[in-house]
Backbone as numpy.savetxt, mean C-alpha at the origin, in Angstrom:
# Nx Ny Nz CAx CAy CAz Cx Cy Cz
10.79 -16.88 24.83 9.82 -16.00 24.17 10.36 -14.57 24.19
10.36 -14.20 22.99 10.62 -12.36 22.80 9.94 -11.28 23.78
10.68 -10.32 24.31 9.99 -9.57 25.28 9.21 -8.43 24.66
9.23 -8.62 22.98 8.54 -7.51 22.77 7.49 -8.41 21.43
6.53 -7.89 21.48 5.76 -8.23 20.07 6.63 -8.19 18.58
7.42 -7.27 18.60 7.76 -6.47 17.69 8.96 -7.69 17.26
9.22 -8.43 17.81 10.45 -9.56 17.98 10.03 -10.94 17.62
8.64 -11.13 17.05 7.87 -11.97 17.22 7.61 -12.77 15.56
8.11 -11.25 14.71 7.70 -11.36 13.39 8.83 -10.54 12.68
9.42 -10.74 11.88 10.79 -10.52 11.28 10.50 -10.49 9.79
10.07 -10.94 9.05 9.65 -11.20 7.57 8.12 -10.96 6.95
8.05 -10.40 6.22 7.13 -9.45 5.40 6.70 -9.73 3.85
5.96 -10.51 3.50 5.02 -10.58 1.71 4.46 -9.10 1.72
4.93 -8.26 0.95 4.18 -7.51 0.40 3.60 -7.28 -1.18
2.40 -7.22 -1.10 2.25 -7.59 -2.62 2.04 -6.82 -3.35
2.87 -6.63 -4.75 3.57 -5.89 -5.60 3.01 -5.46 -6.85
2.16 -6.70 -7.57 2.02 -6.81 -8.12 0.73 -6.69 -9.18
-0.21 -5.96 -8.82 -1.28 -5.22 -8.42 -1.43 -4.72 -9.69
-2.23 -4.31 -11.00 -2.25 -3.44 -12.23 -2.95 -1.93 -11.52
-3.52 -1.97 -10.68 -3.76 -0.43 -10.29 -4.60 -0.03 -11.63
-5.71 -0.85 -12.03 -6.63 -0.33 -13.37 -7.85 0.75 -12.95
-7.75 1.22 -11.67 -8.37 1.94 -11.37 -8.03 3.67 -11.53
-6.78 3.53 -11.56 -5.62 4.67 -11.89 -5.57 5.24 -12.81
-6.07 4.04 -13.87 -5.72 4.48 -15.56 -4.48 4.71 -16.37
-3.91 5.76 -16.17 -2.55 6.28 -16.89 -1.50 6.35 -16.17
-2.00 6.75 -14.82 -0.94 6.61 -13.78 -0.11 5.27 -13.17
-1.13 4.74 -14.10 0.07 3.15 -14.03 0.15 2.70 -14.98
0.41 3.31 -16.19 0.68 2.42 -17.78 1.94 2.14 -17.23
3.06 3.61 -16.83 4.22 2.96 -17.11 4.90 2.48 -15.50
4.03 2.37 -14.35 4.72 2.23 -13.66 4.07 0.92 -12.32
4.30 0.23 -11.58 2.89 -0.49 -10.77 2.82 -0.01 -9.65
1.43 0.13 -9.50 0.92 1.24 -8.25 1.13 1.48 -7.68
2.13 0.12 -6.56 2.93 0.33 -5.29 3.73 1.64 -5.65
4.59 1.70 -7.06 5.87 2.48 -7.39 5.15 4.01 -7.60
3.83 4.33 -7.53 3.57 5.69 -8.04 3.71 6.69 -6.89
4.24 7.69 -6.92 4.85 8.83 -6.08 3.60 9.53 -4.69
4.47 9.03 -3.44 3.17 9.87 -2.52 4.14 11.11 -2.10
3.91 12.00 -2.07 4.96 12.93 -0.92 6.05 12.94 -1.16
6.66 12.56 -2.71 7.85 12.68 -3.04 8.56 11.48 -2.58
8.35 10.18 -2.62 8.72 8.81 -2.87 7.73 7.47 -3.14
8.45 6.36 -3.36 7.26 5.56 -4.19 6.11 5.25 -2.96
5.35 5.14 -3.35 4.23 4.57 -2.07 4.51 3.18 -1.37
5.09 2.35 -1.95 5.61 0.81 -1.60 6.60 1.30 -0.09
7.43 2.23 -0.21 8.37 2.79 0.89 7.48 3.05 1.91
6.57 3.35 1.51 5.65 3.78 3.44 5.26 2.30 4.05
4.92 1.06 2.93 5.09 0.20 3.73 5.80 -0.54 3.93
6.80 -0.39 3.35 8.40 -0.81 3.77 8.83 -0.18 5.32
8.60 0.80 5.53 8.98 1.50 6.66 7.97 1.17 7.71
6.75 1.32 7.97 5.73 0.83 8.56 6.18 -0.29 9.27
6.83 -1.19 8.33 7.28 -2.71 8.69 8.36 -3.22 9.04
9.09 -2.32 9.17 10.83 -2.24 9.57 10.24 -1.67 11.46
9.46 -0.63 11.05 8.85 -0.19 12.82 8.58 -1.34 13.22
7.81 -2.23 12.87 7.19 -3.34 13.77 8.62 -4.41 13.50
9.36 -4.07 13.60 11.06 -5.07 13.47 10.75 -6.35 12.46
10.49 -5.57 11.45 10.52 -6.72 10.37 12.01 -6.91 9.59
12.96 -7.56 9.43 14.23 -7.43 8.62 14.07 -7.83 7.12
13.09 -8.51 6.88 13.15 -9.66 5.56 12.11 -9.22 4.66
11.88 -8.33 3.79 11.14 -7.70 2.72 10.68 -8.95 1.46
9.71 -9.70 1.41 9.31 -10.30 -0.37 8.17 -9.75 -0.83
8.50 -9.30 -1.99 7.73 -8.41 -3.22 7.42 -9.30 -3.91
6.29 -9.50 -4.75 5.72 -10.10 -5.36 5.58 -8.60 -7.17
6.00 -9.71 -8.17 5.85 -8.67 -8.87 5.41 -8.81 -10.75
4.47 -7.93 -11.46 4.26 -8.34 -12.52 4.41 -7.33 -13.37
2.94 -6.50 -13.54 3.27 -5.07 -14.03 4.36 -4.46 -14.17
5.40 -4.01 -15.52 6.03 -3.23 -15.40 7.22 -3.70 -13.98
7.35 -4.88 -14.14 8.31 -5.28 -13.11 9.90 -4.65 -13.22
10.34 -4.37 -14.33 11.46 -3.51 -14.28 11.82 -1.93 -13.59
10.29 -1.72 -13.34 10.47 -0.27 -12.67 10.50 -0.39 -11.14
10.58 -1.78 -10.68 10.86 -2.27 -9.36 12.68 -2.20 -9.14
13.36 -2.67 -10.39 14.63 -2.69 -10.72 15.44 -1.80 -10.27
14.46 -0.60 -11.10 14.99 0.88 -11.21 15.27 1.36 -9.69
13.91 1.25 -8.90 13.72 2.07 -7.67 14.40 1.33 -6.89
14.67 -0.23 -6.91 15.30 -0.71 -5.61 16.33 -1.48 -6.06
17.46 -0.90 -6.73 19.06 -1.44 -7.47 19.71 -2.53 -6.33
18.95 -2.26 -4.86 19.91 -3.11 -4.30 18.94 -4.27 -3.70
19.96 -5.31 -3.14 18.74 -5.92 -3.35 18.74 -5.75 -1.59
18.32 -4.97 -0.71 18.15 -4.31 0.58 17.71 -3.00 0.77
16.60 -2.68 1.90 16.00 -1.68 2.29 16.32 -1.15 3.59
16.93 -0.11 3.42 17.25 0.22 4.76 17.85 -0.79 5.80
17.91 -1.31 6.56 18.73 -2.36 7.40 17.61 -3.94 6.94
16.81 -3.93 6.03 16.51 -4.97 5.88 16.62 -5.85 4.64
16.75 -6.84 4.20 17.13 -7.66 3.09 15.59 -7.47 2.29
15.80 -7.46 0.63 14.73 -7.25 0.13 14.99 -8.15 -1.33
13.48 -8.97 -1.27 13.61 -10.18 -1.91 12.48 -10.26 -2.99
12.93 -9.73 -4.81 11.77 -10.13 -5.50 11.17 -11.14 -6.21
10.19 -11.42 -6.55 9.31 -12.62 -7.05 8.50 -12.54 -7.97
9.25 -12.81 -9.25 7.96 -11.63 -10.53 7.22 -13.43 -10.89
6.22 -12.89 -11.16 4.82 -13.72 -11.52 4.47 -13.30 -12.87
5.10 -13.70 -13.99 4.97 -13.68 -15.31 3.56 -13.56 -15.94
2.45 -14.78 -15.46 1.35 -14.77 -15.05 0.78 -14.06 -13.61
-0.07 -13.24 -13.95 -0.54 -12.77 -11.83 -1.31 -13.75 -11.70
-1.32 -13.88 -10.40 -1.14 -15.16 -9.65 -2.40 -14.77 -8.74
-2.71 -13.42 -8.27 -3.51 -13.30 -7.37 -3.05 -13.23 -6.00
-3.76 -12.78 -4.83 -3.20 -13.16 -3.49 -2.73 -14.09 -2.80
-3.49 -15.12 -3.27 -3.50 -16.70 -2.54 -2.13 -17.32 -3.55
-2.13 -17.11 -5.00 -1.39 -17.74 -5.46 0.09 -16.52 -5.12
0.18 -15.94 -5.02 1.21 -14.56 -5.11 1.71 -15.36 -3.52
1.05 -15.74 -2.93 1.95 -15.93 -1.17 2.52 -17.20 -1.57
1.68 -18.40 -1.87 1.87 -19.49 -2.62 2.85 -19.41 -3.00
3.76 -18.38 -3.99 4.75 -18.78 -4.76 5.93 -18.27 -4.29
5.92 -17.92 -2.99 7.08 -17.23 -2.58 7.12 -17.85 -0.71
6.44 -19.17 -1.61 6.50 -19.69 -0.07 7.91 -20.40 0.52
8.57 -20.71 -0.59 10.00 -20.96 -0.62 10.85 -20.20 0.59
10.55 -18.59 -0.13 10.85 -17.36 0.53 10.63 -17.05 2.15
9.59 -17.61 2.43 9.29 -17.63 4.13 9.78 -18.49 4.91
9.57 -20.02 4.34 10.11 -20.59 5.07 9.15 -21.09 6.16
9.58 -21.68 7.37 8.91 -21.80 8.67 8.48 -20.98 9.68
8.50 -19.45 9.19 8.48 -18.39 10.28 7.23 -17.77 10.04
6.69 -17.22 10.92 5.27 -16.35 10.70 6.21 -15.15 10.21
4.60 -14.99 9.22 5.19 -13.66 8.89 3.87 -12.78 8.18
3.96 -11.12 7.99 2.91 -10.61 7.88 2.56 -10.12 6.54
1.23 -10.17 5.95 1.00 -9.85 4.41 0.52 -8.38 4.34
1.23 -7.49 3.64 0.75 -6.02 3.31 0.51 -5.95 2.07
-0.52 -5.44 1.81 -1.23 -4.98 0.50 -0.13 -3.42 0.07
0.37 -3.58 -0.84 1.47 -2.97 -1.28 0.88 -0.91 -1.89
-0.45 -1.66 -2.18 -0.91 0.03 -2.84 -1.70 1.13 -1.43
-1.39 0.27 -0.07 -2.28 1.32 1.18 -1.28 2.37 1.39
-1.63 3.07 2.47 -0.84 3.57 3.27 -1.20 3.61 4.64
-0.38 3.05 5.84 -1.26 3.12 6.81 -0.12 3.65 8.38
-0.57 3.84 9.09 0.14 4.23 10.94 0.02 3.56 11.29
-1.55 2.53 11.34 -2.07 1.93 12.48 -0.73 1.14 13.06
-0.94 0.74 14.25 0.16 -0.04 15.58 0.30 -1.52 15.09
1.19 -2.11 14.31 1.61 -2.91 13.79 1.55 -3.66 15.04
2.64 -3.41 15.91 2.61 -4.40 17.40 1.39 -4.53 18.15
0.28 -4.05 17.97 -1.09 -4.43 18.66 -1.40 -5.44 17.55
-1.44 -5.62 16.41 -2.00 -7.26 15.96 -1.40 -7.97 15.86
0.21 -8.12 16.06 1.16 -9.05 16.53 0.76 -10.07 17.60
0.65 -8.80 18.50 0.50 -9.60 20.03 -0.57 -9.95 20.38
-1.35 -9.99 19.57 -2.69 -10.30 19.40 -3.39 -11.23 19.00
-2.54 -11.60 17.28 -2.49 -13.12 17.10 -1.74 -13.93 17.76
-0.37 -13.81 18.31 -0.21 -14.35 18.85 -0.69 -15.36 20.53
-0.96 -14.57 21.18 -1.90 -14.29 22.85 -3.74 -15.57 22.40
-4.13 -14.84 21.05 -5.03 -15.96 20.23 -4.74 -16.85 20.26
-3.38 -16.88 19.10 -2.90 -18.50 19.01 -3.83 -19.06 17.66
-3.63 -17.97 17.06 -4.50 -17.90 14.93 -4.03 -18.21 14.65
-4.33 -19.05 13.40 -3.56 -19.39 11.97 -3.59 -18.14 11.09
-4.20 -17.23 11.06 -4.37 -16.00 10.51 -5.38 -15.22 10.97
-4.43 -13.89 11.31 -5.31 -13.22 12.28 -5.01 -11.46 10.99
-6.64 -11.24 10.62 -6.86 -9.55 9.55 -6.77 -8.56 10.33
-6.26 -7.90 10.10 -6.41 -6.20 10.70 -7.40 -5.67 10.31
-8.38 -5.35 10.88 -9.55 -4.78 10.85 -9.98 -3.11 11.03
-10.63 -2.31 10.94 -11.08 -0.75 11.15 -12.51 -0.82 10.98
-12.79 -0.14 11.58 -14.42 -0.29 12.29 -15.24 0.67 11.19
-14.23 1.64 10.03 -14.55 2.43 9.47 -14.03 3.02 8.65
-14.30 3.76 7.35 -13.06 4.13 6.26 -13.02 3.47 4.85
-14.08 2.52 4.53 -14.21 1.96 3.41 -15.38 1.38 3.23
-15.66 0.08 2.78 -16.54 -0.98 2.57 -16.37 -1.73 3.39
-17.64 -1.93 4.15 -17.20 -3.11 5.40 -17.67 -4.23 4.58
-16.64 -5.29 4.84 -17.06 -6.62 3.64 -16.69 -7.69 4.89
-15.95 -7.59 5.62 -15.80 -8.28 6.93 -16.96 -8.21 8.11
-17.42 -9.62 8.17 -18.09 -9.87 9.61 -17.48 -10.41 10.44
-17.41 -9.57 12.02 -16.61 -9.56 12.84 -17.13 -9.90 14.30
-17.55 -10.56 14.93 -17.81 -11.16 15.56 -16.95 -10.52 17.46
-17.10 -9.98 17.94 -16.05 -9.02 18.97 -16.03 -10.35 20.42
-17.11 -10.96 20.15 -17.09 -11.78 21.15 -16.45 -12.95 21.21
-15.87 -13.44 20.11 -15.07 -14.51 19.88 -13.40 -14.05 19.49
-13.60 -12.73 18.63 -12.04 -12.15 17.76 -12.44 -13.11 16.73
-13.34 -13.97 15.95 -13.18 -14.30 14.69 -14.37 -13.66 13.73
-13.65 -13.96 12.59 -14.19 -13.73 11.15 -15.02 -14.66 10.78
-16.56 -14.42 10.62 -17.40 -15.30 10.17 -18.01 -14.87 9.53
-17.72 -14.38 7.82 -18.01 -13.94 6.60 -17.36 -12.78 6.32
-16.94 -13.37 4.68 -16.66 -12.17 4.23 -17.38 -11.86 2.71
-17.36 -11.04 2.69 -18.19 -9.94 1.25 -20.14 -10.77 1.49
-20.33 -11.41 2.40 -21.29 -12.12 3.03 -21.50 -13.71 1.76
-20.16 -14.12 1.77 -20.29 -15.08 0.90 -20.80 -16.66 0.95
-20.83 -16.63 2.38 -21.39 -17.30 3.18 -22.81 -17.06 3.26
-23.09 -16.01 3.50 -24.59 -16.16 3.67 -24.64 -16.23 5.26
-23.79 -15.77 6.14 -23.59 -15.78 7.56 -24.00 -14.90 8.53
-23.16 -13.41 8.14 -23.67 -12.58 8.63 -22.88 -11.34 7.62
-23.71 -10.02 7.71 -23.85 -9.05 6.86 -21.97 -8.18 7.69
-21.40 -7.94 6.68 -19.94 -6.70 6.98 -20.47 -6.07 7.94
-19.23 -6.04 8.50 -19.03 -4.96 9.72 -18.27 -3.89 9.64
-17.10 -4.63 9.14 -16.03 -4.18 9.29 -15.00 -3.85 8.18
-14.17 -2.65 8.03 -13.25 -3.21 6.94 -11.82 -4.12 7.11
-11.33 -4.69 6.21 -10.62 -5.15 5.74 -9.08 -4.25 5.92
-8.13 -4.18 6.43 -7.18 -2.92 5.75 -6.19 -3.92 5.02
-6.11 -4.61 4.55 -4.97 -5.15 3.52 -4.12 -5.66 4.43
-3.88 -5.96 5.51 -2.65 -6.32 6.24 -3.19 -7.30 7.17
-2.60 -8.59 7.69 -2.81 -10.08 8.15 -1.24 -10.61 8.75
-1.73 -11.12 10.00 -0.24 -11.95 10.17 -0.66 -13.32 10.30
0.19 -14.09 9.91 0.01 -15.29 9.19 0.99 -16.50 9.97
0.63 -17.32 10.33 1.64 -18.54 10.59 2.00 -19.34 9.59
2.98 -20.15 9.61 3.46 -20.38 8.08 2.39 -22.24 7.59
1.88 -22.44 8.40 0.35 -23.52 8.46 -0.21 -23.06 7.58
-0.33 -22.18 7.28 -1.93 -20.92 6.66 -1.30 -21.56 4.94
0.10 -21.85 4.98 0.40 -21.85 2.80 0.15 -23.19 2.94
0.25 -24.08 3.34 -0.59 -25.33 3.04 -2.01 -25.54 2.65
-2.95 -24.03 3.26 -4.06 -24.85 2.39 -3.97 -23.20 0.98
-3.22 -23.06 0.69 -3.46 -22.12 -0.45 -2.32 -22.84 -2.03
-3.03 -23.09 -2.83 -2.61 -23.51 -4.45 -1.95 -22.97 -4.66
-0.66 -23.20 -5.84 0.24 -22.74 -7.03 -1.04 -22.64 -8.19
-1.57 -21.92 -7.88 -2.34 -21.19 -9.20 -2.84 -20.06 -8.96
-3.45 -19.46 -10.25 -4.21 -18.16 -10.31 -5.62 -17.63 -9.32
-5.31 -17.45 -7.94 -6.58 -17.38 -7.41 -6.18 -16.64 -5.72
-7.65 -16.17 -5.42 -7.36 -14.73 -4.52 -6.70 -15.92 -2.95
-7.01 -15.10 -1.96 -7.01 -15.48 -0.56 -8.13 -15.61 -0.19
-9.17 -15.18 -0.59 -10.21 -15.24 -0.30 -10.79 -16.66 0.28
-10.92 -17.50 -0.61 -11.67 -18.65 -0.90 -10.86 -19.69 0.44
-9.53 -19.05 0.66 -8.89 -19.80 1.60 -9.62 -19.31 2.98
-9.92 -17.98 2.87 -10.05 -17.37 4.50 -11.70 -18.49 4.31
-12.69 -18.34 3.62 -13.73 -18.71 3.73 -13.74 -19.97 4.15
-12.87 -20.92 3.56 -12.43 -22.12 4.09 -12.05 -22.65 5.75
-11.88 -21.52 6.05 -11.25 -21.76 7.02 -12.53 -21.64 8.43
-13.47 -20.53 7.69 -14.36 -20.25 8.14 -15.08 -21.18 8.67
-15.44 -21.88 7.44 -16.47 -23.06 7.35 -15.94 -24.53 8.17
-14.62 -24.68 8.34 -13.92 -25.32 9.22 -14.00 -25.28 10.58
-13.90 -24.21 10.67 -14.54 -23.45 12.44 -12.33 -23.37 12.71
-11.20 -23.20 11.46 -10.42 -23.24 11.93 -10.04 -21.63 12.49
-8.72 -21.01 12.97 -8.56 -20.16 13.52 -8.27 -18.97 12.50
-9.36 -18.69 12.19 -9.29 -17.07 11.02 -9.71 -16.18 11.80
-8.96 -15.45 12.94 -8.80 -14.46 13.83 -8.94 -13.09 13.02
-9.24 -11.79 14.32 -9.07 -11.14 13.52 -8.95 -9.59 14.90
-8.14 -8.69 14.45 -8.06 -7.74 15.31 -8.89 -5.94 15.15
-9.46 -5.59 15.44 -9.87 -4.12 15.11 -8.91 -2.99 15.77
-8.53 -2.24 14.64 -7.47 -1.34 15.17 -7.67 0.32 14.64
-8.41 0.77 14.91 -9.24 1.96 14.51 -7.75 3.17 15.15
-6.50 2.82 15.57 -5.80 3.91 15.99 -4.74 3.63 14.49
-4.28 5.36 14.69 -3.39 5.79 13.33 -4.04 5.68 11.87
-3.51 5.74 10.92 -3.98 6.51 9.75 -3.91 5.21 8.85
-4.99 4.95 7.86 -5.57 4.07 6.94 -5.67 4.76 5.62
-4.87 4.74 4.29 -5.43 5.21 3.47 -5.62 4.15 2.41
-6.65 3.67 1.20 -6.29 2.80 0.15 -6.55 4.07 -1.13
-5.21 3.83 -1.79 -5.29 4.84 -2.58 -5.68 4.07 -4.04
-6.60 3.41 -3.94 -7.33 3.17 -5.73 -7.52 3.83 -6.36
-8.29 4.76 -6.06 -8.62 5.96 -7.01 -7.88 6.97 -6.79
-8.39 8.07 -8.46 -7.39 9.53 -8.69 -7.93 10.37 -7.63
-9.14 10.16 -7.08 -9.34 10.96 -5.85 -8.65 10.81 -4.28
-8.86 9.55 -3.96 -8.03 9.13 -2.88 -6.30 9.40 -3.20
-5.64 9.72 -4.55 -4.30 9.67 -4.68 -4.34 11.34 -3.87
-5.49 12.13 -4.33 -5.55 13.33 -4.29 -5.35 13.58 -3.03
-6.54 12.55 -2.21 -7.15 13.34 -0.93 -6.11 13.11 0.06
-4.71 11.91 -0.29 -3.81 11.41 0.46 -3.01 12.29 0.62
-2.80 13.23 0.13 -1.81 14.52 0.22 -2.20 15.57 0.94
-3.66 15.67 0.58 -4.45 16.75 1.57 -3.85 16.48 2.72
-4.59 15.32 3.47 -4.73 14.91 4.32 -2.92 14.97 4.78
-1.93 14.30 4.37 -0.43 14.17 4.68 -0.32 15.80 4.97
-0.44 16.92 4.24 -0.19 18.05 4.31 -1.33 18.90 5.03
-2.04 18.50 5.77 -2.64 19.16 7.06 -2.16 18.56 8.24
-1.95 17.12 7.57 -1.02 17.18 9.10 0.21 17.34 9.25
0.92 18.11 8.47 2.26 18.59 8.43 2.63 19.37 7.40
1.95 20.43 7.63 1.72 21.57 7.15 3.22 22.25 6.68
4.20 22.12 6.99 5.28 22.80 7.07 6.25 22.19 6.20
5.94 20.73 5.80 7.34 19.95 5.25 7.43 20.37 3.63
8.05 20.61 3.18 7.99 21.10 1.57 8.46 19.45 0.52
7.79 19.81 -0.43 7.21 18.53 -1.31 8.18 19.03 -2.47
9.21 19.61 -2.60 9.77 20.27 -3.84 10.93 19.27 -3.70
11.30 18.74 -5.35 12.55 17.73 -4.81 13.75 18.67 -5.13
14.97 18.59 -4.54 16.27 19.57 -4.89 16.41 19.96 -6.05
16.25 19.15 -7.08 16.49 19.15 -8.32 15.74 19.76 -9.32
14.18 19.81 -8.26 13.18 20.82 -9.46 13.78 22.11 -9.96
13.08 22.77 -10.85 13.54 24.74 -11.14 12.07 24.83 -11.07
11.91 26.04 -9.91 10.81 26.62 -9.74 11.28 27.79 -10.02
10.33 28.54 -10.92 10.34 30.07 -10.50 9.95 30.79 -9.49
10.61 31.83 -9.16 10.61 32.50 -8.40 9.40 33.42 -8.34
8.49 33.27 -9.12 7.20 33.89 -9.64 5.99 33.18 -9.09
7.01 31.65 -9.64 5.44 30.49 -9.84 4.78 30.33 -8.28
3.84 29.95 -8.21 2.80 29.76 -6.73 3.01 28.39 -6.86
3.45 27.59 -5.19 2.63 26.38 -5.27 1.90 26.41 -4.10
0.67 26.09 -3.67 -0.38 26.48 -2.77 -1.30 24.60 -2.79
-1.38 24.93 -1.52 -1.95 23.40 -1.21 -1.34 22.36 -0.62
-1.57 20.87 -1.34 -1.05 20.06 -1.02 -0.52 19.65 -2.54
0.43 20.43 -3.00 1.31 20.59 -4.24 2.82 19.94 -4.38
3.07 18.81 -4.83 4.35 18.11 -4.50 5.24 17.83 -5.72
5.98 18.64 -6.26 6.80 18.43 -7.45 8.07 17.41 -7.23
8.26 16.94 -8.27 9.15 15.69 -8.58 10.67 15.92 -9.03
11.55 14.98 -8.60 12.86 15.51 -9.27 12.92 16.24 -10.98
13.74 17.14 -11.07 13.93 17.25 -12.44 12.35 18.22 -13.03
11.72 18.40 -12.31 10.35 19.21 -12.54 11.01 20.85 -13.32
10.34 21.20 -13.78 10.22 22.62 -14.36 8.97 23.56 -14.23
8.65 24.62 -13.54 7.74 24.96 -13.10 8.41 26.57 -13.52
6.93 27.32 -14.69 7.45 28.26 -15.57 7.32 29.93 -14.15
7.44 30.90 -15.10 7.33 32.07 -14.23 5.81 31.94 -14.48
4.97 32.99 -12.78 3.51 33.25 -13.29 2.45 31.91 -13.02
3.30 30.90 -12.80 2.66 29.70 -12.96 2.00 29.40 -11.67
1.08 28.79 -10.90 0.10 28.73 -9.91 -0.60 27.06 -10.09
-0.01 26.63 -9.20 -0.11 25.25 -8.89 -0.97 24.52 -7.55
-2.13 24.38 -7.37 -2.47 24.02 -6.21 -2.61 22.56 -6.18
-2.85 21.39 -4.86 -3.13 20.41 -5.34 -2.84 19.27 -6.45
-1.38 20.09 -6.52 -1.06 19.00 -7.86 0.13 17.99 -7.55
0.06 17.38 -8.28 1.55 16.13 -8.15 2.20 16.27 -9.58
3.52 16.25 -9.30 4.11 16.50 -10.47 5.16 15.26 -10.54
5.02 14.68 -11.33 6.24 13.41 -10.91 7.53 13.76 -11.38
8.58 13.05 -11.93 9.95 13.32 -12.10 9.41 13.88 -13.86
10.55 14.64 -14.21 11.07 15.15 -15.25 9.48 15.81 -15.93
8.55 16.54 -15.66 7.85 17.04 -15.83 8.15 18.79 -15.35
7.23 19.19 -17.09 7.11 20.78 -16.97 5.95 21.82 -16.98
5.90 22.61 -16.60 4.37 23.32 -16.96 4.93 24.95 -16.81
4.25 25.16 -18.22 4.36 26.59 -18.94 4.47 27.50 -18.19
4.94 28.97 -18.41 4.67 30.08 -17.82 3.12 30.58 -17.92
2.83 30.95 -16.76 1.26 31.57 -16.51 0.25 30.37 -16.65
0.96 29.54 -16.32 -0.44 27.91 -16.32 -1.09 27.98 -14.95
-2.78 27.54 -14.89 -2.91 27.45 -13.72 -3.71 26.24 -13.55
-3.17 25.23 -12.87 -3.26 23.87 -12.77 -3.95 23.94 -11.28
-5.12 23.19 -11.00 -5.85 22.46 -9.95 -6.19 21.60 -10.15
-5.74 20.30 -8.89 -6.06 19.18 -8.54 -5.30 18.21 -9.90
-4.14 18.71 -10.61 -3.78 17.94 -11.53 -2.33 17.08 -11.52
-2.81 16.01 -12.35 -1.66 15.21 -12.18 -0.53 15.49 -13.47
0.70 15.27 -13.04 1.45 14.90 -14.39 2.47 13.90 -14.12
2.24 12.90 -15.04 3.47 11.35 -15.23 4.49 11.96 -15.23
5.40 11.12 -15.70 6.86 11.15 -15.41 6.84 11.33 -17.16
7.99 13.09 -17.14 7.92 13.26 -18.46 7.04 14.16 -19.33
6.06 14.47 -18.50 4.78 15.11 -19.58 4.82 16.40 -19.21
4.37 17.42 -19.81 4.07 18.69 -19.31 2.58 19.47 -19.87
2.57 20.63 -19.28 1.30 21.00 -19.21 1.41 22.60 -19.59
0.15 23.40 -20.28 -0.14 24.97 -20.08 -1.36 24.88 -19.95
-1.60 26.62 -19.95 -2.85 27.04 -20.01 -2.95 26.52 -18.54
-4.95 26.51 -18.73 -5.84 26.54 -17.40 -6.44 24.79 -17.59
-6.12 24.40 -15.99 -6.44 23.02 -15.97 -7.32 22.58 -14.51
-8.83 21.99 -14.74 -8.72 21.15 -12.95 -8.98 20.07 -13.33
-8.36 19.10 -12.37 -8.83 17.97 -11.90 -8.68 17.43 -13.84
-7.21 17.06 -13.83 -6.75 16.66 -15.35 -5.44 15.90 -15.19
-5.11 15.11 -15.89 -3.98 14.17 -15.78 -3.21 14.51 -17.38
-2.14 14.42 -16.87 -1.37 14.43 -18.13 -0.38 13.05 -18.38
């Protein structure tokens, strides 16, 4: 037996493949995982997240705009770990999306990340956790921070309802997108179009082992909405107030203001006079001399003048 949790779980489903229709424009041309936090794609924070908890073996699941997966990751490896994609021509859903890349796992446990979060929480506390259990699938849980759609039960560690579909008992808890899984758990999930859901409920009603851990330490974000894309930067840039969001390659003037939690993109153009708070600017985007932009977004490519809040380009 491994002397560390972290040794326990080596391989990683993260799922990719997501339309992000909550976004709107910010994902015509790109899929949600790939849209820019802090000056890289958001999919990288949980790539890294998961390399901390000694994961080596990366599978992406992928549909949307699957070529802009191409673009960002030419090789097929992440940092010291092997990285493996799986485009779903049809989306497949959660249940079917693990389903089809079950090839890909193999016989090893391994852990499912929801590809559009961002999170800190201690990867090695629900490791060692399902494991010490002895789950067929054990959810990462937070006591707070969203929609509690999970009923959580503290006296057992299991899950007995979720979104109360059962009719069991009323949410407690949330959900954070992330589960470690024994490789038992793809036997009862289909090669077709359909969530995880219906499997966890199953399992429920079985009385089999749908574990589950609460981990209320480190940082939880789900960035669905243009507000949460917003508030994720706030939040990144109060707590590190000092790191600059400008990529080498932008031209800022020497005039222009950026104030806030303001993060320009390679290849950016930012005019004289210009005053930027709160904004994200992705690659190859410009905005006029004397523009004054709050809380605004711009794609890859677009530019902006004049006076703007809380506007997407």
């Amino acid at each position: 037996m491994p002397d560390s949790a972290t040794q326990l779980i080596s391989q990683a489903f993260v799922l990719g493949a997501g339309l992000g229709t909550r976004l709107k424009r910010l994902t015509q041309s790109r899929p949600k995982p790939l849209i820019p936090v802090a000056g890289k794609p958001l999919i990288t924070f949980a790539f890294d997240h998961l390399l901390e908890a000694g994961v080596r073996h990366l599978v992406v699941n992928t549909h949307h705009c699957a070529e802009a997966y191409e673009r960002a990751f030419p090789s097929p490896a992440y940092r010291q770990a092997t990285l493996t994609f799986r485009h779903e021509p049809v989306l497949l859903e959660t249940g079917g999306g693990i389903k089809n890349v079950e090839d890909l796992l193999g016989e090893a446990p391994f852990l499912v990340y929801n590809g559009d979060i961002l999170s800190t929480l201690p990867l090695e506390t629900a490791i060692a956790h399902h494991f010490a259990a002895g789950n067929e699938v054990t959810l990462v849980l937070r006591s707070q921070g969203g929609p509690l759609q999970v009923a959580f039960d503290p006296a057992t560690a299991r899950v007995l309802d979720i979104g109360h579909r059962l009719e069991r008992a009323p949410g407690t808890h949330l959900f954070t997108g992330i589960y470690v899984v024994n490789p038992a758990f793809l036997r009862r999930l289909r090669p077709e179009k359909r969530s995880v859901v219906p499997a966890f409920l199953e399992m429920i009603e079985q009385g089999a082992g749908l574990g589950a851990v609460v981990i209320d330490a480190g940082a939880w974000w789900d960035l669905g909405t243009r507000k949460n894309y917003i508030e994720v930067h706030q939040q990144l840039r109060a707590a590190d107030p000092h790191t600059v969001w400008v990529h080498p390659t932008a031209q800022v003037h020497p005039t222009a203001r950026l104030t806030g939690a303001t993060c320009v993109g390679a290849g950016a153009k930012i005019g004289p006079a210009a005053h930027l708070h709160d904004c994200i600017l992705w690659e190859g985007t410009a905005i006029a001399q004397e523009s004054t932009l709050i809380r605004c977004i711009l794609t890859e490519n677009q530019s902006a003048c004049g006076a703007h809040t809380d506007t997407d380009f």
